[in-house]
N, CA, C and O atoms as a GROMACS GRO file, in nm:
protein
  300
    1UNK      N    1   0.616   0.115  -1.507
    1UNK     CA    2   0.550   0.020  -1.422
    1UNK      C    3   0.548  -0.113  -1.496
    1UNK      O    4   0.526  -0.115  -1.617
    2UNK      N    5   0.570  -0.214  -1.431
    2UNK     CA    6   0.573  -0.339  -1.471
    2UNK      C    7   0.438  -0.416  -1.419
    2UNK      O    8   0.391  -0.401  -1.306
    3UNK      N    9   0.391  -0.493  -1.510
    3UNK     CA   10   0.235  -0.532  -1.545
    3UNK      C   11   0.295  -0.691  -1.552
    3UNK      O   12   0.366  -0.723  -1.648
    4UNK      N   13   0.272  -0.757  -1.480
    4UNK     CA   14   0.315  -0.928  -1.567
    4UNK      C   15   0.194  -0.980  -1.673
    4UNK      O   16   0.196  -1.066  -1.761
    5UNK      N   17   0.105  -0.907  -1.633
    5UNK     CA   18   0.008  -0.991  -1.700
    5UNK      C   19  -0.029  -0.868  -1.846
    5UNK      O   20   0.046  -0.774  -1.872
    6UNK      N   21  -0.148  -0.896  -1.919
    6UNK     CA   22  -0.153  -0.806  -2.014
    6UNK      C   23  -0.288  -0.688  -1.969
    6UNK      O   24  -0.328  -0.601  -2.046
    7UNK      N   25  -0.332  -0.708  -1.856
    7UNK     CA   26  -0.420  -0.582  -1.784
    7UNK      C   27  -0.346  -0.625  -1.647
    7UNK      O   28  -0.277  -0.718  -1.604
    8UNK      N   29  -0.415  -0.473  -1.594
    8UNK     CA   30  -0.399  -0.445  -1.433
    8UNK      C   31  -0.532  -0.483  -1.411
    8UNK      O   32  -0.625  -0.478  -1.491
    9UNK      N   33  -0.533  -0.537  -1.240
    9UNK     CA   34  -0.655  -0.580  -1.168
    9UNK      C   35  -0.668  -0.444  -1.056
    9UNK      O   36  -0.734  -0.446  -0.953
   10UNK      N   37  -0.613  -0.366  -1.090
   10UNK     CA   38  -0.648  -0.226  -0.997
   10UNK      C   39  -0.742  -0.199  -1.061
   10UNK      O   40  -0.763  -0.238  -1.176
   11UNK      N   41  -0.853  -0.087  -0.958
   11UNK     CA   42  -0.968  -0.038  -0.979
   11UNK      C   43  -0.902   0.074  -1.088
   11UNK      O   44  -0.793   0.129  -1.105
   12UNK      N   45  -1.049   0.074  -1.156
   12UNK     CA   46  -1.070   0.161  -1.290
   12UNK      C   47  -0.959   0.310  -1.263
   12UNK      O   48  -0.878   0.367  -1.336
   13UNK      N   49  -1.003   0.330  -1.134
   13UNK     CA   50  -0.968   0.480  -1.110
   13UNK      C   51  -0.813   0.463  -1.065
   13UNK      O   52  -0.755   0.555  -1.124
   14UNK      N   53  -0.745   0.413  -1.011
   14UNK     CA   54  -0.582   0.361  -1.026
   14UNK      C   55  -0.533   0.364  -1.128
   14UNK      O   56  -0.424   0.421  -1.138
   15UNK      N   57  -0.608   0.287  -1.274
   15UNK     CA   58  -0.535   0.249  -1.354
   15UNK      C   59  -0.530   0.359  -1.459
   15UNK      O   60  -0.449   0.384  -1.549
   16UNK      N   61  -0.687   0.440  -1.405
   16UNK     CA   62  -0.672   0.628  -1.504
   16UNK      C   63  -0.552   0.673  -1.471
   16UNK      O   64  -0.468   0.680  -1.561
   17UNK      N   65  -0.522   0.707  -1.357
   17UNK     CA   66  -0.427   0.764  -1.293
   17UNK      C   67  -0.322   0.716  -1.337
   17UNK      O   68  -0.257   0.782  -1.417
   18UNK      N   69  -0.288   0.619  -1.306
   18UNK     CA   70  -0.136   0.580  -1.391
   18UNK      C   71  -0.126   0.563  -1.540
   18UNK      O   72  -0.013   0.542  -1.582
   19UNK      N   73  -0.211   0.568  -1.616
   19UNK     CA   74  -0.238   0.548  -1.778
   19UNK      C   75  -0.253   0.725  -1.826
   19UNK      O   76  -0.241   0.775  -1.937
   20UNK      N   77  -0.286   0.795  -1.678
   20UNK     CA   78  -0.244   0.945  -1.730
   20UNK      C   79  -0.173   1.036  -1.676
   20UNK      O   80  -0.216   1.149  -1.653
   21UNK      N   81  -0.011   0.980  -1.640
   21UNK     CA   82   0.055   1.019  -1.595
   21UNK      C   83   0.206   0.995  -1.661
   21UNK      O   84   0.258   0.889  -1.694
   22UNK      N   85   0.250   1.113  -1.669
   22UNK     CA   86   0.311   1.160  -1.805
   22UNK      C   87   0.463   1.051  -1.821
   22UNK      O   88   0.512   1.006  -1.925
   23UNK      N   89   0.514   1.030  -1.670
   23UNK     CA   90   0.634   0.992  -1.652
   23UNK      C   91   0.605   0.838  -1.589
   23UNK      O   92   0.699   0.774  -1.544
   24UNK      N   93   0.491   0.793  -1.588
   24UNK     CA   94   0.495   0.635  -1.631
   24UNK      C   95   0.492   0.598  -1.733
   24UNK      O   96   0.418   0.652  -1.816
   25UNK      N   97   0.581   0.481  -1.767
   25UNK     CA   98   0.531   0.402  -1.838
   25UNK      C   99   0.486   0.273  -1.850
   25UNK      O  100   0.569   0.207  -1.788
   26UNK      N  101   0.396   0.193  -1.898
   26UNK     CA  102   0.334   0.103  -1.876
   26UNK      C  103   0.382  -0.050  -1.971
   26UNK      O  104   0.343  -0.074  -2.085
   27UNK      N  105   0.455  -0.122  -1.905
   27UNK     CA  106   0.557  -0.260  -1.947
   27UNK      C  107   0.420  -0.353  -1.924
   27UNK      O  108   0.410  -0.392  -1.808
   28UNK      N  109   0.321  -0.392  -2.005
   28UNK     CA  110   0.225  -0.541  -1.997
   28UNK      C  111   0.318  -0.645  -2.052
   28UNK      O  112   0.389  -0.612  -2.148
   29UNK      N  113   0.327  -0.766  -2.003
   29UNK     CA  114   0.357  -0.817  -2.004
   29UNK      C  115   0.477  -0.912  -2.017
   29UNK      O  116   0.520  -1.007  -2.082
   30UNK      N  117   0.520  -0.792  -1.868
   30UNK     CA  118   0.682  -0.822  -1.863
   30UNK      C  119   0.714  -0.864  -1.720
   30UNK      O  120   0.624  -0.848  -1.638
   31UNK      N  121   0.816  -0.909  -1.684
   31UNK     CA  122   0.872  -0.960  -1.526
   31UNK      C  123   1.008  -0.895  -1.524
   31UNK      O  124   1.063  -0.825  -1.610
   32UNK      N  125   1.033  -0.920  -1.448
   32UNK     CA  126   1.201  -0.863  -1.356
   32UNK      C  127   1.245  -0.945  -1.340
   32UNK      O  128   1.212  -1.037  -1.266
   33UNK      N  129   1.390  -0.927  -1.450
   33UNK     CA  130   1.482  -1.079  -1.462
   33UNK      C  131   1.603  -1.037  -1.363
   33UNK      O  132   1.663  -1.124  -1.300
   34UNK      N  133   1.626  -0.936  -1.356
   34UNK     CA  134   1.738  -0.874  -1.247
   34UNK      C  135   1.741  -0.737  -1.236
   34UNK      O  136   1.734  -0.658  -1.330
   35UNK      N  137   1.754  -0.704  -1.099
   35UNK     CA  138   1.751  -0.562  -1.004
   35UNK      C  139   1.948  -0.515  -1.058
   35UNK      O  140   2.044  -0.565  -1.000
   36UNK      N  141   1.959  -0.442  -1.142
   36UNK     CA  142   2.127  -0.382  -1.122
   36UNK      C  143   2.179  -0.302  -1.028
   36UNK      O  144   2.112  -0.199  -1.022
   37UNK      N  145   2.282  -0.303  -0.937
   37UNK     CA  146   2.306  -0.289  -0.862
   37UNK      C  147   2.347  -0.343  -0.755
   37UNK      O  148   2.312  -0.458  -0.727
   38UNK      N  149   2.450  -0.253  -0.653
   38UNK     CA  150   2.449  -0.317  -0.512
   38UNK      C  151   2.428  -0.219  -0.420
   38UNK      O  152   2.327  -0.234  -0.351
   39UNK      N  153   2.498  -0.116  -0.396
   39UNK     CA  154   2.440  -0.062  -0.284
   39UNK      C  155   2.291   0.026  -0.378
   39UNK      O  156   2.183   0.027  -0.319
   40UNK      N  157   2.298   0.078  -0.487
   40UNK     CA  158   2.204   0.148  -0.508
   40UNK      C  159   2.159   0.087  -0.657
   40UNK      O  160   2.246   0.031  -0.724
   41UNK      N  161   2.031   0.097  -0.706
   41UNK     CA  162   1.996   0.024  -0.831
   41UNK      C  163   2.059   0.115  -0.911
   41UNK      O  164   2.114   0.214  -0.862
   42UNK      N  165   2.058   0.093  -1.020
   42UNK     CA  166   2.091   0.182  -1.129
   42UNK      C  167   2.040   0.132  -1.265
   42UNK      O  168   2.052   0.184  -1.376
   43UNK      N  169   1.986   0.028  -1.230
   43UNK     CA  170   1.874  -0.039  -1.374
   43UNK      C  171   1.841  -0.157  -1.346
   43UNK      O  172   1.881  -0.216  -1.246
   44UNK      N  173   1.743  -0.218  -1.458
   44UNK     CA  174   1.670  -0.342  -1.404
   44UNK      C  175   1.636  -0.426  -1.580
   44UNK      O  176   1.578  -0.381  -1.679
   45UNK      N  177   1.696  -0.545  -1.556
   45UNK     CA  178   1.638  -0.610  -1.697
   45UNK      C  179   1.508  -0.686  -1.616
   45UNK      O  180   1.485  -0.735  -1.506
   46UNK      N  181   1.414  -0.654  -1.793
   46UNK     CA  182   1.293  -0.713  -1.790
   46UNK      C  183   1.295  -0.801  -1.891
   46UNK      O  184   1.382  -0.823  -1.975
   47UNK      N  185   1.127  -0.874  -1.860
   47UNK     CA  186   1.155  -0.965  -2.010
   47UNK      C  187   0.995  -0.989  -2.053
   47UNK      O  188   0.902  -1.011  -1.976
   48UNK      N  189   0.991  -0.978  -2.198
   48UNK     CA  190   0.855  -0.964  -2.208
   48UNK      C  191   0.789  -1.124  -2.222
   48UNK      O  192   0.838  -1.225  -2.272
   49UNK      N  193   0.692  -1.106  -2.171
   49UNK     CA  194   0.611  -1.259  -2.093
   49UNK      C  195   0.611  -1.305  -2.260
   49UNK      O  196   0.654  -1.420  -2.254
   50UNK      N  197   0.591  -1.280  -2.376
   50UNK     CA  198   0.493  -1.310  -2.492
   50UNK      C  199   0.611  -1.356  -2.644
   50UNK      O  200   0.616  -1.452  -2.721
   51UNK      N  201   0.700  -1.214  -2.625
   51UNK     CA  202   0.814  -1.247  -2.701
   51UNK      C  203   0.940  -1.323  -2.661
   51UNK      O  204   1.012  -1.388  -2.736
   52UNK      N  205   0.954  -1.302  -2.530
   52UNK     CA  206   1.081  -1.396  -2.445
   52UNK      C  207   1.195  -1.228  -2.517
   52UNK      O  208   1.310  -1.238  -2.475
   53UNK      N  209   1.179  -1.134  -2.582
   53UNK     CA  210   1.276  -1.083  -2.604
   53UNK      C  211   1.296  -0.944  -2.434
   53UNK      O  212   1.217  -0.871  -2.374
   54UNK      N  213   1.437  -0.974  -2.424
   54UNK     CA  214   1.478  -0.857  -2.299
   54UNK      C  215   1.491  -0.733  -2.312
   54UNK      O  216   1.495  -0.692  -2.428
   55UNK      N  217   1.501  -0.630  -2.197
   55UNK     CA  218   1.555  -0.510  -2.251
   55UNK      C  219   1.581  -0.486  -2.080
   55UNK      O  220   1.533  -0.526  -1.974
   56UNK      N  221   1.721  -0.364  -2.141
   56UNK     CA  222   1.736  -0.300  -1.986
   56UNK      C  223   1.672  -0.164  -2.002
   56UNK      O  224   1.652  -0.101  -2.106
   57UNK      N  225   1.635  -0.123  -1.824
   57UNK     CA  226   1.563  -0.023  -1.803
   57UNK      C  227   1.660   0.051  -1.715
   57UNK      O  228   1.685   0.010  -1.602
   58UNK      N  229   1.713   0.155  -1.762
   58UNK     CA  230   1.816   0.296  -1.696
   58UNK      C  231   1.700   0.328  -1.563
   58UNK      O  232   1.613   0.411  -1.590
   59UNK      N  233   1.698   0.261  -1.411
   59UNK     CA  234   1.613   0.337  -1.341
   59UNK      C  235   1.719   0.377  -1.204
   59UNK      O  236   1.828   0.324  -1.187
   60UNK      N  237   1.664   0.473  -1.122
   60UNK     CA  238   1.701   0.456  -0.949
   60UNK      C  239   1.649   0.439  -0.861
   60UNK      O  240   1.644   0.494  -0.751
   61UNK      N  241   1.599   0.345  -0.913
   61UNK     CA  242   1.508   0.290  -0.779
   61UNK      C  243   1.402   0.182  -0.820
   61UNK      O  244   1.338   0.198  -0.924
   62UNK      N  245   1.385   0.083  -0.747
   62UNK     CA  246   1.276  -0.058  -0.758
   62UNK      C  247   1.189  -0.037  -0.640
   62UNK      O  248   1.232  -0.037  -0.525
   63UNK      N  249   1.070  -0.020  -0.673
   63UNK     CA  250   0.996  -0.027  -0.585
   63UNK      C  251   0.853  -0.139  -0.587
   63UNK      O  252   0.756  -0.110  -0.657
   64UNK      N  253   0.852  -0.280  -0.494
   64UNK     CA  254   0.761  -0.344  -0.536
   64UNK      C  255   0.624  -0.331  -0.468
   64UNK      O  256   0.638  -0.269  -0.362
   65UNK      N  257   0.525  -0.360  -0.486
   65UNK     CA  258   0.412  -0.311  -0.501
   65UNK      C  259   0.297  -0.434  -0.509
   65UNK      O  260   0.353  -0.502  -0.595
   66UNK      N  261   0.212  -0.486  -0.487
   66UNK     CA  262   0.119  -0.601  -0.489
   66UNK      C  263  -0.031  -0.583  -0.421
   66UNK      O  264  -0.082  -0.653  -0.333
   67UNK      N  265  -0.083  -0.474  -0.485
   67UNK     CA  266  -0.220  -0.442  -0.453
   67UNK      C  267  -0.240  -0.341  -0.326
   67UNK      O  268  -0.131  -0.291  -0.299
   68UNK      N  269  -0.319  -0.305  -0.261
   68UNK     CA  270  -0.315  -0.180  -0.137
   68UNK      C  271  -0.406  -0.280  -0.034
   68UNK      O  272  -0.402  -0.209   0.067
   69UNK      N  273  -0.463  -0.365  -0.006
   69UNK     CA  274  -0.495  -0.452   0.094
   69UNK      C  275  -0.440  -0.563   0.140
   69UNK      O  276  -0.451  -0.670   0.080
   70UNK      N  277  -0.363  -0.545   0.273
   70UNK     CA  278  -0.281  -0.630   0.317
   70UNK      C  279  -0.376  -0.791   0.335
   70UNK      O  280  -0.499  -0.801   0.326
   71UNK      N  281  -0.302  -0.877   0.354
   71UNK     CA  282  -0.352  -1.075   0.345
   71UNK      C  283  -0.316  -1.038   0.540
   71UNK      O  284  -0.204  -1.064   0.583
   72UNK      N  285  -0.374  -1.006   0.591
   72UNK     CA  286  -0.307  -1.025   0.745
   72UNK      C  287  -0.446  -1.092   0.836
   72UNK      O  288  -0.456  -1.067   0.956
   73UNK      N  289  -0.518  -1.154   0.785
   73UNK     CA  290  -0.652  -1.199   0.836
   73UNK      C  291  -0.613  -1.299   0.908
   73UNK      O  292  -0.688  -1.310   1.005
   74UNK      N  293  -0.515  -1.392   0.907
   74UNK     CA  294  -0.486  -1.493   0.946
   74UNK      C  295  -0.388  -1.522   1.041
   74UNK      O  296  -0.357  -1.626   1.099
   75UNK      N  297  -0.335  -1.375   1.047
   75UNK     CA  298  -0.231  -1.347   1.164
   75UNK      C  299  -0.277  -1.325   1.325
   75UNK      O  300  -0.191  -1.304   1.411
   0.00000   0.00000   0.00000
């Protein structure tokens, strides 16, 4: 899981859950410099917010994600 910042703003009980779950792992303070792939991902460079140093991540699949309460008040 990718964190941009250096905590998550998910509730306490989200962030147990993913902090105890065996096959996440937890990237603070990193972004997504590029999705690899075309028809299907097959990895993703990140980059850490603090060192500027990169790394690629062997994944299949990107899935983005931005909190569980939709902004639709205004629609």
């Amino acid at each position: 899981m990718i964190v941009r910042k250096d905590e998550m703003r998910a509730s306490k009980a989200m962030q147990h859950r993913v902090e105890n779950t065996a096959n996440i792992e937890l990237l603070y303070n990193h972004e997504t410099k590029e999705i690899l792939g075309e028809k299907t991902v097959h990895g993703v460079h990140v980059i850490n917010n603090k060192t500027r140093t990169e790394r690629k991540l062997d994944v299949t699949g990107f899935f983005v994600a931005i909190g569980h309460e939709p902004n639709t008040k205004n629609i």
